[in-house]
C-alpha positions as CSV (number, residue, x, y, z in Angstrom):
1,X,0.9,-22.9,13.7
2,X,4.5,-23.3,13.5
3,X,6.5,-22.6,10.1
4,X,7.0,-26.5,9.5
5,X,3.6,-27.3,9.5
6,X,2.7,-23.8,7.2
7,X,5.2,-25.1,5.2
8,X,3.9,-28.9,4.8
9,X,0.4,-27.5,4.8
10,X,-0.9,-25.7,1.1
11,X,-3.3,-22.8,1.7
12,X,-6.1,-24.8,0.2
13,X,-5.3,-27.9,3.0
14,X,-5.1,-24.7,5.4
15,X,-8.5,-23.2,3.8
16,X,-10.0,-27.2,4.6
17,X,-9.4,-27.1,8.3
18,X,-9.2,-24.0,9.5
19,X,-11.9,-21.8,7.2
20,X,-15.9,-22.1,7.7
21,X,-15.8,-24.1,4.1
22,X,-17.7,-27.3,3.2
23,X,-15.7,-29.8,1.3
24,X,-18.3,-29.3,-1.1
25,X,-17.6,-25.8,-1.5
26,X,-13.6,-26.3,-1.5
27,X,-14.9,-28.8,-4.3
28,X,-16.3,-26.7,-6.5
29,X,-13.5,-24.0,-6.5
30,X,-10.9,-26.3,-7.2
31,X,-13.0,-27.7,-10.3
32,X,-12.6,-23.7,-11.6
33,X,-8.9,-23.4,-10.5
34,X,-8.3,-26.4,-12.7
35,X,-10.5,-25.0,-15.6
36,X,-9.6,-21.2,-15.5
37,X,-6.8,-21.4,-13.1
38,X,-6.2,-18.4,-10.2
39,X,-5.6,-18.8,-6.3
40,X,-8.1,-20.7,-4.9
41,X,-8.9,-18.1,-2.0
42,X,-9.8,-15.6,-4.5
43,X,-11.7,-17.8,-6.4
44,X,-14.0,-18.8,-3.3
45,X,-14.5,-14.8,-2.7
46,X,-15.6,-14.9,-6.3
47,X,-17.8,-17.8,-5.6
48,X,-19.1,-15.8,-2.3
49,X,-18.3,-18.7,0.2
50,X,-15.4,-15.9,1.8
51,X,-15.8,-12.3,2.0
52,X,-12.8,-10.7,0.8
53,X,-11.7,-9.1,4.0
54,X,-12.1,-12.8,5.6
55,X,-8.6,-13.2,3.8
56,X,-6.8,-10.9,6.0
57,X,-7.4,-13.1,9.2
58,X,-6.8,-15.9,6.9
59,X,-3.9,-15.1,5.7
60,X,-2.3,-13.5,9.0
61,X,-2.9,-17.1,10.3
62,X,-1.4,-18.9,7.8
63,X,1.4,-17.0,7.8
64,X,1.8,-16.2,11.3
65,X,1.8,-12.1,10.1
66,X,0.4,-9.5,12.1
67,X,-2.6,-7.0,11.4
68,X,-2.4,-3.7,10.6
69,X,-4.1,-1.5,13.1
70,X,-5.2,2.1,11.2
71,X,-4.1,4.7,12.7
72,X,-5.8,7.1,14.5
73,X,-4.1,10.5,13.3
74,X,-0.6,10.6,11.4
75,X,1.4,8.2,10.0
76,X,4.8,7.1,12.7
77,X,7.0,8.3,9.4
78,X,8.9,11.7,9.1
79,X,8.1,14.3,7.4
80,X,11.5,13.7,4.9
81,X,10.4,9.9,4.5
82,X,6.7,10.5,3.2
83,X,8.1,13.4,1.3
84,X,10.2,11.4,-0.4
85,X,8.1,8.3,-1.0
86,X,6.4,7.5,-4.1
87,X,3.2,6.8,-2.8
88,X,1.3,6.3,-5.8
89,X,3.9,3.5,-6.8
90,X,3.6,1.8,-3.9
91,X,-0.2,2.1,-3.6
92,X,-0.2,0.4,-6.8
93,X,1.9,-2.6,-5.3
94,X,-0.3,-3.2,-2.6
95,X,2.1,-2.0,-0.1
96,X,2.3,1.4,2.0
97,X,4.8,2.4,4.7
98,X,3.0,3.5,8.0
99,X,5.8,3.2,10.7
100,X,9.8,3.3,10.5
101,X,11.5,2.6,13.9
102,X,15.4,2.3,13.5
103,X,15.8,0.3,10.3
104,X,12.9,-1.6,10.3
105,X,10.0,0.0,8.5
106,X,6.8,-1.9,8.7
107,X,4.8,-2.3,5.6
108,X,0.6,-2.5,5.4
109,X,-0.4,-5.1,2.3
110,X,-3.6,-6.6,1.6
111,X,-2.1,-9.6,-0.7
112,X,1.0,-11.5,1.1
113,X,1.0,-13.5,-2.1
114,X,1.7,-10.7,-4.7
115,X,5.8,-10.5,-5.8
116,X,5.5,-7.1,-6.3
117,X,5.7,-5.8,-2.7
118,X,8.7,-7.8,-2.1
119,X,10.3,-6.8,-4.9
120,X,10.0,-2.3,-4.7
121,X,13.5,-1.3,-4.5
122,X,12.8,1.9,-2.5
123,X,12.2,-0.7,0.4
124,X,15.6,-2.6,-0.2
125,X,17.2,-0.7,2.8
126,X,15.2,-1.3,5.5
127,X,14.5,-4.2,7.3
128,X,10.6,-4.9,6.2
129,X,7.8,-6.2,9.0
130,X,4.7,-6.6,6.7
131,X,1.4,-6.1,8.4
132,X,-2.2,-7.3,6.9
133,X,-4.6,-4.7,6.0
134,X,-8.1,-4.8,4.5
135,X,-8.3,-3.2,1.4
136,X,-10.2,0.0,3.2
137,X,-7.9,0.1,5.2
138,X,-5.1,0.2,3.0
139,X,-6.9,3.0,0.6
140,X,-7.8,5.6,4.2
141,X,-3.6,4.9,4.6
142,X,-2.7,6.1,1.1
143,X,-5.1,8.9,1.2
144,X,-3.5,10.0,5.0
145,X,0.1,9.8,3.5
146,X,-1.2,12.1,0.7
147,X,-2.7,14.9,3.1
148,X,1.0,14.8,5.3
149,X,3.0,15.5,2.3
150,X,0.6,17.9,0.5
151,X,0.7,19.7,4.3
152,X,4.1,19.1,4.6
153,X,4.5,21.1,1.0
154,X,2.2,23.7,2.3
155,X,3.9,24.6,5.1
156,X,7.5,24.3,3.7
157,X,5.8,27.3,1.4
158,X,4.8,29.2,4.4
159,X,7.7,29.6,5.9
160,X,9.4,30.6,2.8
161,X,10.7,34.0,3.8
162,X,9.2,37.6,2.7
163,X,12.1,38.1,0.6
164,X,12.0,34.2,-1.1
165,X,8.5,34.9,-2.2
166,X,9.2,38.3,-3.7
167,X,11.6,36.6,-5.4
168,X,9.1,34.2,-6.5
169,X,6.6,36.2,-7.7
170,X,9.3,38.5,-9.8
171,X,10.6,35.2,-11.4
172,X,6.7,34.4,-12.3
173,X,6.2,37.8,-13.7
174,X,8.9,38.3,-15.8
175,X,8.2,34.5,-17.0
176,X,5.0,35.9,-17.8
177,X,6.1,38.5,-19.6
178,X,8.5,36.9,-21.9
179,X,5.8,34.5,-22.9
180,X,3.7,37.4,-24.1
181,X,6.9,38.9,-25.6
182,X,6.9,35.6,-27.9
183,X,3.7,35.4,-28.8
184,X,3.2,38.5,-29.7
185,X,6.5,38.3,-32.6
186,X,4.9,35.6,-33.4
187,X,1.4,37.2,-34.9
């Protein structure tokens, strides 16, 4: 479908033609978006006429987006990129990096249609290719961008040098001890 006729066509005329609904069905959810309001494809998942991953191919249709593919092992981002990535934050947005090539970093969202995503300034550099993922498929990506920077961490610890972690563990001990120093003036 070309832009022009996305553009000229709603996604409830799109939903009409081009979804497994009756009119009858299409019916009935507009009668609730009128009463209670909401987005009439999420009111038919409500209503069980569409499954809630149906709106992924739905969606990447309508607006000509492409799916996300899960990866098979890590993410294509560096180590200093995830590291410095709020991942919770952009979990909660509905969006999560998985690939940066030159400038353009390419985005996984499960809801095309929520401002939020568009809006996460941490993204505002980068040129953004937005890819459509199932909502399982967005929660195995934010739990695999988790594990590289906790490993990332862990082996930024490990090679810490003998020295460094003497160091470290004199700091923690004398920290230690001044805190029982205080208490103990204090009683």
């Amino acid at each position: 479908m070309s832009s022009k006729e996305m553009q000229a066509q709603t996604l409830t005329d799109y939903l009409a033609k081009h979804a497994a609904i009756s009119a009858k069905e299409l019916q009935r959810a507009q009668e609730y978006q009128r009463t209670l309001g909401g987005r009439i494809e999420h009111i038919l998942v409500n209503l069980g006429v569409l499954q809630k991953d149906d709106l992924v191919a739905i969606y990447a249709e309508y607006l000509g987006l492409p799916v996300y593919e899960a990866l098979t092992e890590e993410s294509e981002l560096s180590a200093e990129f995830i590291r410095d990535l709020d991942v919770e934050k952009s979990f909660k947005n509905g969006a999560l990096p998985f690939r940066l090539v030159g400038n353009n970093l390419h985005i996984a969202i499960v809801d095309p249609f929520a401002l939020g995503i568009y809006q996460d300034a941490a993204y505002r550099e980068y040129e953004l290719d937005f890819h459509l993922a199932k909502q399982g498929q967005l929660d195995a990506l934010w739990v695999q961008l988790l594990s590289e920077r906790n490993t990332e961490q862990h082996q930024q610890h490990d090679n810490l040098s003998e020295l460094e972690r003497l160091k470290e563990l004199r700091f923690r001990c004398a920290y230690s001890q001044l805190g029982k120093q205080f208490n103990r003036q204090r009683y």
